[in-house]
N, C-alpha and C positions, 0 to 999 in steps of 0.2 A: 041746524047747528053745523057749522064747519069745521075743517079738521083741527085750526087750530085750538078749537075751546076744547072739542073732544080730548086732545093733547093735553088739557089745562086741567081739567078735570080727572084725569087719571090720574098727571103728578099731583095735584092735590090730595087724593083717595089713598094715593102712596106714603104721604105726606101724616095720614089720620089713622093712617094703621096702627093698630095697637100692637105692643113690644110679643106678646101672646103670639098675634099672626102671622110675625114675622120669624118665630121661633117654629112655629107648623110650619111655614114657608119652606125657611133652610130645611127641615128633616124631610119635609114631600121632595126637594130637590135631592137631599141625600141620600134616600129607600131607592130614589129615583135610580139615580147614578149606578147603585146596588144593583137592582134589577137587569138594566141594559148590558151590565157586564154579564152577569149570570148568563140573559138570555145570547147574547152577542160572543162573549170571551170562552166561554166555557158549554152551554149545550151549542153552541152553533160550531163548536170542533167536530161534531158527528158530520157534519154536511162539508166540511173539506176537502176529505177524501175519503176514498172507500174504503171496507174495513180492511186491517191489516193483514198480510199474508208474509209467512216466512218462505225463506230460498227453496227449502227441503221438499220434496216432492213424494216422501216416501208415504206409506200409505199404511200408518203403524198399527198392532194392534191395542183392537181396542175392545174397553168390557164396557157396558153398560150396564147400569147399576138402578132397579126399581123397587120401590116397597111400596105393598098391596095389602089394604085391608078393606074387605070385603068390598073388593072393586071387581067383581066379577063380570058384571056386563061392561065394566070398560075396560078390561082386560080383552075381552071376546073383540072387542072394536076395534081398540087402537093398537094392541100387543101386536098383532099380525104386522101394524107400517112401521114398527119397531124393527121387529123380526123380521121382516124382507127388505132392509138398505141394500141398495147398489152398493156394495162394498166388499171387501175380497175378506177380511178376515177379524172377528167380530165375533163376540160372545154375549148375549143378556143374560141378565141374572136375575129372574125376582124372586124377593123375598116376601112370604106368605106369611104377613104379621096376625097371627092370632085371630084370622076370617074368618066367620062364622057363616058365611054364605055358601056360596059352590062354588068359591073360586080355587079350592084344589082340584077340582074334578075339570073345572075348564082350564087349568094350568097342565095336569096331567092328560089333558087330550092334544095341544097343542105339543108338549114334547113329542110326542107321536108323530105329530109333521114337521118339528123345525128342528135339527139336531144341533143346534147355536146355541136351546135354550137350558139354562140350568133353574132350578129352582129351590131352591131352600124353604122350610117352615119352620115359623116359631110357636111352640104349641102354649096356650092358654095356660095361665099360672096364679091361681084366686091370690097368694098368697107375692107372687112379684107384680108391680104393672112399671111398663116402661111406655117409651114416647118412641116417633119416627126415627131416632137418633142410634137406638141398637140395634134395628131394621136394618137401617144404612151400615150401619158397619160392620155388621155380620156380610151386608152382602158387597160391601167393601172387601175383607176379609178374605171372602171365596173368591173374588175375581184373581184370573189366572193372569192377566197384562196389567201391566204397570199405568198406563193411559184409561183416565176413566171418564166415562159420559154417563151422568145422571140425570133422570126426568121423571116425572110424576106416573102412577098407571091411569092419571083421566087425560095423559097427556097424546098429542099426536104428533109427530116430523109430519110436518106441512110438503116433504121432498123427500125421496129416496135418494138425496144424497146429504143428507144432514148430518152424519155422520164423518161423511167425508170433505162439508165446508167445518167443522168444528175442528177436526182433529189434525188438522193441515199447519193450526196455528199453533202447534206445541215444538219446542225446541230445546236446545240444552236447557237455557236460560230460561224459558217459558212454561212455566208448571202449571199455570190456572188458564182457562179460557172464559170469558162469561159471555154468555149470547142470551136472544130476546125471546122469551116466553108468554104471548098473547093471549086471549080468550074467544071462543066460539063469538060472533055475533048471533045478539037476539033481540027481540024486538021488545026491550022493557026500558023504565027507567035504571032500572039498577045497574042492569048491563051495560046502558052506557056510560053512566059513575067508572063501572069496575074499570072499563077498557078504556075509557080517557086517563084513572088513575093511573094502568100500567102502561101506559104510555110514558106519562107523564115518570111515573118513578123510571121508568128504564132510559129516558133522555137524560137521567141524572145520574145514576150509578155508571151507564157506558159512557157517559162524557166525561165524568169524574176519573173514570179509568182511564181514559186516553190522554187525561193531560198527568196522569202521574199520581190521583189521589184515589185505585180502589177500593171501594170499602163495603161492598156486598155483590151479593149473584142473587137468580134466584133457579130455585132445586130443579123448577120446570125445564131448566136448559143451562148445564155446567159442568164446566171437562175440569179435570185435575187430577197430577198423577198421585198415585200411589202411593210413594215414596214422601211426598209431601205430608201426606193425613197420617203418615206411623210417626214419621218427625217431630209431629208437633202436635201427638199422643189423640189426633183425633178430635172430638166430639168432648175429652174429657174435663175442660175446664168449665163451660155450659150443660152438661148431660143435664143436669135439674133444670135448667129454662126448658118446657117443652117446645119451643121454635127454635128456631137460631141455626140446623142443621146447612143453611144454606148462609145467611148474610154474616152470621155469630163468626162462624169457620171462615168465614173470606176475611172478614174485618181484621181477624186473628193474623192468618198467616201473608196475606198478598201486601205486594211492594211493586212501585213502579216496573223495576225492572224483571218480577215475575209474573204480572198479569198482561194477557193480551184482550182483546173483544174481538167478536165475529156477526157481522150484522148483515152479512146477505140475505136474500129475501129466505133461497134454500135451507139456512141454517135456522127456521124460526122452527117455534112449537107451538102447536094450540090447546088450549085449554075448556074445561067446563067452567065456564064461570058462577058465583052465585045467585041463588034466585031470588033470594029476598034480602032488603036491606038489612036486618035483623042478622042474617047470619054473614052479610059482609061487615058488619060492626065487629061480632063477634071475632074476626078474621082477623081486623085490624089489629081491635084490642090486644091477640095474641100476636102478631109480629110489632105494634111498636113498643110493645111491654122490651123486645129487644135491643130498639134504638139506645136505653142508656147505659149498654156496655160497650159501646161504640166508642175506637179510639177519639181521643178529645179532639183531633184535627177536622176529623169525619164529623164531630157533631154540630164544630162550629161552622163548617161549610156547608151542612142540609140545615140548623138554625139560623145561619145567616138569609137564608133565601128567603124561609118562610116568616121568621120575625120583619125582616123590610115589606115582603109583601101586604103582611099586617097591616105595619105601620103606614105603608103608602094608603091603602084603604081609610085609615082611622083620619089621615091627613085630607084628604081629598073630601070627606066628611065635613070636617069643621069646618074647611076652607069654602067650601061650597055654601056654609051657612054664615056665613062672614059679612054678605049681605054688603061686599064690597065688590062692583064688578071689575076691576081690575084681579082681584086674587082669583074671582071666579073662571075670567080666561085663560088667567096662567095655569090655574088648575084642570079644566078642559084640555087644554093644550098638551100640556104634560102627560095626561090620560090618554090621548090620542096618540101621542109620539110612542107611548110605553106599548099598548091596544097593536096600536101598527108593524111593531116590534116582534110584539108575543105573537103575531096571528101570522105573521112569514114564516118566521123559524118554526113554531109548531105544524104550522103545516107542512113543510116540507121534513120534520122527524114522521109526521103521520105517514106522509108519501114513503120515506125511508122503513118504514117499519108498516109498509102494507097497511094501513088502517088508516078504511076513508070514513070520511062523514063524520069525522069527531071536532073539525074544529069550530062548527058553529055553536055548538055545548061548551066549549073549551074556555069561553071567559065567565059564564056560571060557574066553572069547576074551581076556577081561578081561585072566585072569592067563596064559594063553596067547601073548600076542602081547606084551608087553613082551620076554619069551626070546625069541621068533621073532626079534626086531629086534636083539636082540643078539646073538645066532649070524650072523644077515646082518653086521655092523656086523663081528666077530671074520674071518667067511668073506675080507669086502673087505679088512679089516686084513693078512691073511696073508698074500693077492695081492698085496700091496703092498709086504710085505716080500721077496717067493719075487719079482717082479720086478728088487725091486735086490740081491739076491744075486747075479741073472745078469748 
C-alpha cells in the first residue's frame, strides 16, 4: 500500500465517523487542553523560580505550636529537632491533649533540659469530648509571639533551620506561610500511594497559592500570625468538623496578597505515614468530608482538574474502541503528548520537593486516585444517609 491510499483511507474512516465519535473527539481534545494548562500554566509556576523571599532580614520571634495525644515515643524522637533549631529566639509549646500514655512524664523530663519548652495539659473530661481544634488553640492562646509555626508531634524539620527558612517569609502584608509537609519513606505499597498523594496535593495548593488562589496548608508545616486566628474568631466557624484545623482555616482567612510559600529543601517536614490502606481511607474520608466548605472558586479549580482528568480517561476508552484507526492514533497521540507532559513537570516537583522514585508509579496514581476519591466521596455519601435513616 502506498501513501497515497493510506491517505485515502483515513479521510474516508473520517468520512464514516459517527456524530457520537466526533462529540468524544471534541471533549478528549477539550479535557485535553484542560489538562496541559493545569500541568503547564499553573503547577509548572513552582519550577520558575524559587520560593519567595521578603527584603526583611530580621529574625522574628517565634512560637511553635504542637498538639499531642498520646505521641509519647514521637515526642521522645522528633521534639528534641524541634527543640534544638539554629535559631536565636524561639519558644514550643505542646499541648498535652488528654494522653493517656507517658507522654507527661516524657514532656516533664524534657523541660528539664530545654528551657524553650512550655507545656500545657488538657485533662480528660467523660462528660466534654473535643477534637485537635481546642488543643491548637489553647496552645495558640499561650504562645507569648505573635508569629506562629505549627506542626504535627509525629512530625520532624528535616534541617535546623526550618524555622528560620519559614519565618523569613512574614511581613506587614504576609500573615500566612504554607510550606511542604512529606512522609518517612517505606518500603510498602501504601506508602508509596500516601507520598505520590502528598506530592501531588502539595503541587496543587503551593501552586495555587503562587498564582494568587490559596485555599489550604497543611498543619504538618504552617506559619501564621496571631493576630490573624483572634481576627477571624479562630477555629470557631468549623469547631464541629473534626478536621479542617489546617485547610478549613486557610480556605477561611488567606488572600492573594496575605499568603506566601516556602519550598526550600530546609524548610520541609517529615512525617509517619500510614501503614495500612484501611486507615489511609479512613484519613481521606475525614479531610475530604472538608473539601465542600471550600470557597466556590477553590472548588471549581481542584474540580476542574479532576472532572477532565476523568473525562480524558472515559474519552480515550471509547475512542480506542471505535475500531477506527484514525481516532485510535489521534487518541494515542494525544495520550502521549499529555503522558510526556505530566512526567516532566512531576518530575521535576518531585526533584523540588526531595522525593525521588515516585514518578514511575505516578501515572497508576494518575488514573488511580480520581476512583480513590470517589469511593471516599460515595463511603461519606452513605454515612450520611445511614445517619438520617436513624
Amino acid at each position: 500500500m502506498n501513501i497515497n491510499d493510506f491517505g485515502n483511507q483515513l479521510i474516508e474512516q473520517f468520512y464514516n465517523v459517527t456524530d457520537v465519535f466526533l462529540l468524544v473527539v471534541l471533549v478528549l481534545i477539550t479535557v485535553f487542553i484542560i489538562q496541559i494548562i493545569y500541568y503547564l500554566a499553573i503547577y509548572g509556576k513552582l519550577l520558575n523560580t524559587k520560593s519567595a523571599k521578603n527584603e526583611n532580614k530580621t529574625q522574628l520571634p517565634i512560637s511553635v505550636v504542637i498538639s499531642a495525644k498520646n505521641e509519647a515515643k514521637n515526642l521522645e524522637r522528633f521534639l528534641p529537632l524541634v527543640l534544638e533549631q539554629d535559631y536565636p529566639n524561639f519558644e514550643v509549646i505542646v499541648v498535652n491533649d488528654c494522653s493517656e500514655d507517658n507522654t507527661d512524664e516524657v514532656l516533664t523530663l524534657m523541660k528539664r533540659k530545654y528551657s524553650n519548652l512550655y507545656v500545657t495539659t488538657i485533662r480528660k473530661d467523660e462528660k466534654f469530648t473535643h477534637g485537635k481544634k481546642l488543643a491548637l488553640s489553647i496552645g495558640i492562646k499561650a504562645a507569648k509571639n505573635e508569629h506562629l509555626l505549627l506542626t504535627d508531634a509525629d512530625c520532624q524539620p528535616i534541617s535546623k533551620n526550618w524555622i528560620n527558612q519559614i519565618q523569613k517569609n512574614f511581613s506587614n502584608q504576609t500573615d500566612i506561610i504554607l510550606g511542604y509537609g512529606g512522609f518517612f519513606k517505606e518500603k510498602s505499597l501504601v506508602n508509596l500511594f500516601i507520598r505520590t498523594d502528598t506530592v501531588f496535593i502539595a503541587m496543587q495548593y503551593l501552586s495555587f497559592a503562587k498564582i494568587g488562589f490559596p485555599y489550604m496548608g497543611v498543619g504538618r508545616n504552617l506559619a501564621y500570625k496571631k493576630s490573624l486566628y483572634f481576627k477571624n474568631k479562630g477555629f470557631a466557624k468549623h469547631m464541629h468538623i473534626p478536621s479542617g484545623d489546617d485547610d478549613l482555616f486557610i480556605n477561611e482567612v488567606s488572600n492573594k496578597n496575605n499568603t506566601s510559600i516556602e519550598y526550600s529543601t530546609e524548610s520541609f517536614t517529615q512525617s509517619i505515614a500510614k501503614k495500612t490502606f484501611t486507615e489511609w481511607f479512613v484519613q481521606k474520608k475525614r479531610h475530604l468530608k472538608t473539601g465542600k466548605m471550600y470557597r466556590k472558586r477553590h472548588k471549581f479549580l481542584l474540580g476542574g482538574e479532576i472532572i477532565s482528568r476523568f473525562l480524558f480517561y472515559i474519552s480515550l476508552l471509547i475512542l480506542f474502541f471505535s475500531q477506527t484507526h484514525l481516532l485510535i492514533f489521534a487518541s494515542a497521540l494525544i495520550l502521549v503528548l499529555r503522558t510526556i507532559t505530566q512526567l516532566i513537570v512531576f518530575n521535576k516537583i518531585c526533584k523540588l520537593f526531595n522525593e525521588p522514585k515516585l514518578l514511575a508509579f505516578y501515572m497508576i496514581y494518575d488514573i488511580f486516585q480520581p476512583l480513590f476519591n470517589l469511593s471516599v466521596f460515595l463511603s461519606n455519601t452513605f454515612e450520611r444517609k445511614k445517619r438520617r435513616w436513624k
